[in-house]
N, C-alpha and C positions, 0 to 999 in steps of 0.2 A: 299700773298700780305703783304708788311709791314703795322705796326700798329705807331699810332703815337706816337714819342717820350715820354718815361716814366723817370720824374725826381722825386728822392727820398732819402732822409737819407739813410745815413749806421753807427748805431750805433756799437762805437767802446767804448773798456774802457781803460779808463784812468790810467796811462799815456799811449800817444801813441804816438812813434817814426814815424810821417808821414815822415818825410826830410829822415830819413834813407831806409824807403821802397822804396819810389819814386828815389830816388839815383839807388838806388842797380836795381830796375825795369827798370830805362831810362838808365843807361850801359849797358842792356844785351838786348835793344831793338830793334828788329827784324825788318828791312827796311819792309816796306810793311802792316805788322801786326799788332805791335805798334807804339805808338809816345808818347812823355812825354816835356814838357815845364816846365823846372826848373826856369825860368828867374827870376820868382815873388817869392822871401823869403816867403811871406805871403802864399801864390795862387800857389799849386801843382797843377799841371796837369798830366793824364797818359790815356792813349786812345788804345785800341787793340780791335780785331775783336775774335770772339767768334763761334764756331759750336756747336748749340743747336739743342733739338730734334725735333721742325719745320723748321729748318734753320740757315742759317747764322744771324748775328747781331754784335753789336758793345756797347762797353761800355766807357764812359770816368767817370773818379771817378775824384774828385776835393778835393783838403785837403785844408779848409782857418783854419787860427792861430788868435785866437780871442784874445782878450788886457790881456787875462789872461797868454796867451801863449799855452793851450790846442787846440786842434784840434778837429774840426768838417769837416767830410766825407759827402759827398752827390756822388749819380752815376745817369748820364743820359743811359740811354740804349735805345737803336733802336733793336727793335727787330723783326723779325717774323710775330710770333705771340703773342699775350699776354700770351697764355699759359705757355712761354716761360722764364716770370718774374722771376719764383723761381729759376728755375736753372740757369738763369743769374746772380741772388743774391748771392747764394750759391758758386759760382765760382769765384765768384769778394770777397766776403768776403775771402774764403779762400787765394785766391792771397794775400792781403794786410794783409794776421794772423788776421781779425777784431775779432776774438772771444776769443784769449788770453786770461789770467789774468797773469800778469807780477809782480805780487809782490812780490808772491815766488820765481822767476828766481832772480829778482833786490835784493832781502835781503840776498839770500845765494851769488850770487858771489859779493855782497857786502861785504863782509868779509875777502878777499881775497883784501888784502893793493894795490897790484900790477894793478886790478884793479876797486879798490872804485871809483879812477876819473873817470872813462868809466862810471862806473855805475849812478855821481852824473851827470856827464855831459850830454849822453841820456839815461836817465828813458823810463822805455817802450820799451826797444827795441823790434823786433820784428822779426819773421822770414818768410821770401819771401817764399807764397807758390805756386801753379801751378792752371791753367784754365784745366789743361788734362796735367793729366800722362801720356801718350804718348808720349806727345809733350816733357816733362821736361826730360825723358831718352833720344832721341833723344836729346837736348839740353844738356845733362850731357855726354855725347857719344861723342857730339864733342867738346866741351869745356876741354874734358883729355889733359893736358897736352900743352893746348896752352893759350894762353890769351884771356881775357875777350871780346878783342878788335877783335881778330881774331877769332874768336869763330862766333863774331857778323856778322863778315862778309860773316862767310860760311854759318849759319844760312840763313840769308837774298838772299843769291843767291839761296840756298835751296828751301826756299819761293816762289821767284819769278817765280821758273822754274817749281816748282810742284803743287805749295798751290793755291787751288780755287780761282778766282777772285772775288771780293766784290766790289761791289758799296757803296760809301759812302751815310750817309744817309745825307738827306736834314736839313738845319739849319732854320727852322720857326716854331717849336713847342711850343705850348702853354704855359703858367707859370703853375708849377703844383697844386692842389687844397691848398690851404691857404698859399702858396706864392706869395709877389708880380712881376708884368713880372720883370725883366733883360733883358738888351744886352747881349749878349754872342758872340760878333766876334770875341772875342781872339779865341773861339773854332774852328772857320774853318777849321785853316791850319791844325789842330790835323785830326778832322773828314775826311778832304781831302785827308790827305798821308794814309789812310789807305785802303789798294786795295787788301789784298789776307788774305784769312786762311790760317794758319800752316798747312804743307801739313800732314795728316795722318797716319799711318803706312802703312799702303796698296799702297799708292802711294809712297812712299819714297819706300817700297820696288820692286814696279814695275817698278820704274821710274826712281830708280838711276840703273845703270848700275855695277857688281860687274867686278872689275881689274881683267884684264887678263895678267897672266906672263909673260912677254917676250914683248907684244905689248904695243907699245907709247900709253900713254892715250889719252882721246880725250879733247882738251883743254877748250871745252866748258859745259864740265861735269855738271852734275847739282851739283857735292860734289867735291870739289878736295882736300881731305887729302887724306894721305899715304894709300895702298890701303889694308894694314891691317885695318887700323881705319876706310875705306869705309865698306869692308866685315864686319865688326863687326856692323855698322849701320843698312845697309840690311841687314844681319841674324836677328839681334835685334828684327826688325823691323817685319820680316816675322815671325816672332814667336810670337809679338804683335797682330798681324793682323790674324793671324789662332788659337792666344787662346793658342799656345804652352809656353806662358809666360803669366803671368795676374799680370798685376799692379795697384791697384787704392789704395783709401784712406783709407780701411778699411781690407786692408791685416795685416797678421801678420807681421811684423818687421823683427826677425827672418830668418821667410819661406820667405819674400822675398829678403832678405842680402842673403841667401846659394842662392836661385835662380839663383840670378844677380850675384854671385862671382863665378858662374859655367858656366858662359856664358865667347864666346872668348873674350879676352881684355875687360872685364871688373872687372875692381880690386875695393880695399878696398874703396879708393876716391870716385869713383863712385857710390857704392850700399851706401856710407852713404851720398853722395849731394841726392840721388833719397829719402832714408828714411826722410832724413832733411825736402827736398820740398813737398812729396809727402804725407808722411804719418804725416805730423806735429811730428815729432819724437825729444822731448827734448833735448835729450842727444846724437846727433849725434855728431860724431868726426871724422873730413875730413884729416888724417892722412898723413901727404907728400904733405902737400898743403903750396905753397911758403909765400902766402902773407899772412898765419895764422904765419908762421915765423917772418916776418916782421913788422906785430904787434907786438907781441909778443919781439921782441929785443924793439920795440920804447917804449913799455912799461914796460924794464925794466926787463922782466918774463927770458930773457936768458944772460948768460956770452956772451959777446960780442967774446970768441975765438973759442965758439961753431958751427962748421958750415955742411951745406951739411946732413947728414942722422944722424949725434950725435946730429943735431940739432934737428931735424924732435922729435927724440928719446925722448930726453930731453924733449920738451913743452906735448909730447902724457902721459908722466908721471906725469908732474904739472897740464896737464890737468884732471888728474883721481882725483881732489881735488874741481871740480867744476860739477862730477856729484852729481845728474840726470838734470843739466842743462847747456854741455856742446855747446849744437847749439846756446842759446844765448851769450852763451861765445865768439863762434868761428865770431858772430855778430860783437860783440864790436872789435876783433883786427881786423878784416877785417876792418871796419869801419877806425879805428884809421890807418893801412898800407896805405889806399885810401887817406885820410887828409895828412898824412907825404909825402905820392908819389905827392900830389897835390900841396902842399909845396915848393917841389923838381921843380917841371918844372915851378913854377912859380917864380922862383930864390928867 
């Protein structure tokens, strides 16, 4: 039986990059799963469904920008059971990096001219991490080599066709103890679009279908990439789910890169997005990744006639100047690619 809604802080430290977390979390947002309302500069929203050890639940975190311009966190969660509090906390903290300290990352690649703006402009940045391992290899499995946008989209059929169904939870919860009530109707449509958990390892591996040579797929697939990068999911997945792979947050670095770089199709990008998200790893370096490029020219860091793999080549060697804190590096050009692309379409 659900418990009633639980509203509460999430202390985070300062400085803290919320606009870049919430960014980066509401592009890669899973129809079904999550939802995120950017509309309000002030007033982050971000909302997704959670599998805990009584049960499903749901979290929305809220980022308000107080006149100082620092950020304050609070999370509403529906959970279960109350039992369920901690490791709802623990899962949401780590998603948004709340436990950082960014000072060290912001002074050393502050030193580096190419980029000090990144660093003056967002202090704190931070790096997106994962609610289940599981789920972030499957989401780095098919995000190889396609777009953010398309990624989303397989993700989300994914979802819909495997991932458990979730009732939203009901919006009349109390004000929590020494806060005063609030409205909260902006929050409906969040709480409302959210109807499925990430579907598992075990059902993604029983449930997607692996390609067979020679015959037409079936078009209503629950996965439709290429039917190497399906096999590579299901295998993943089925080694997930029997314990022949183990991922979580307290593996070694290391023993889980040879892991993962020993598995079908999956390469160097790959095992360092899962080290980056999964294990809070500083210094990951996502090697052949376009739009660390594309920052990386808008700021300056490459000869504009370097292109294709001497480019790749070139930033992985300027990059070796900004460890042990190249995953907040590879933050900020990302960052800065998404602003200049955003730039771009909007003439």
């Amino acid at each position: 039986m659900d418990v009633s809604p639980v509203e509460l802080e999430v202390p985070v430290t300062a400085p803290y990059d919320a606009p870049g977390i919430f960014r980066f979390l509401a592009a890669r947002a899973v129809t079904g799963v999550e939802a995120a309302d950017l509309t309000r500069p002030e007033e982050l929203r971000y909302a997704r469904t959670l599998a805990l050890p009584s049960g499903p639940a749901a979290v929305l975190v809220l980022a308000t920008r107080n006149r100082h311009g620092s950020w304050t966190l609070r999370a509403r969660l529906h959970l279960t059971a109350a039992a369920d509090q901690g490791a709802a906390l623990t899962a949401l903290r780590a998603l948004v990096d709340a436990d950082a300290d960014p000072t060290a990352a912001d002074g050393m690649l502050a030193t580096d001219p190419a980029l000090a703006p990144l660093v003056r402009a967002t202090p704190g940045i931070r790096i997106p991490g994962t609610v289940d391992p599981h789920e972030l290899v499957v989401r780095a499995l098919v995000g190889q080599q396609i777009s953010v946008a398309a990624a989303r989209t397989h993700l989300g059929r994914l979802a819909g066709a495997l991932g458990t169904p979730y009732s939203p939870p009901g919006l009349s919860p109390g004000p929590p103890q020494g806060r005063p009530p609030r409205d909260r109707p902006e929050e409906g449509p969040l709480w409302g679009s959210l109807h499925r958990l990430f579907p598992t390892a075990d059902q993604i591996a029983s449930g997607v279908p692996e390609p067979v040579s020679g015959e037409r797929p079936d078009p209503e697939r629950p996965l439709r990439l290429p039917g190497h990068a399906v096999r590579a999911v299901v295998w993943t997945c089925r080694a997930l789910a029997d314990g022949g792979l183990t991922v979580h947050a307290d593996a070694e670095p290391e023993i889980l890169r040879r892991e993962l770089l020993a598995r079908t199709r999956i390469g160097p990008w790959t095992a360092a997005y899962v080290a980056m998200r999964v294990l809070r790893d500083p210094d990951a370096w996502l090697d052949g990744d376009v739009a660390l490029v594309a920052g990386a020219r808008a700021a300056g860091l490459l000869d504009q006639d370097l292109t294709g793999a001497a480019a790749h080549r070139s930033l992985a060697v300027r990059a070796t100047d900004w460890s042990p804190f190249r995953s907040s590096a590879a933050l900020h050009l990302w960052q800065l690619a998404s602003r200049r692309a955003t730039m771009g379409r909007d003439g």
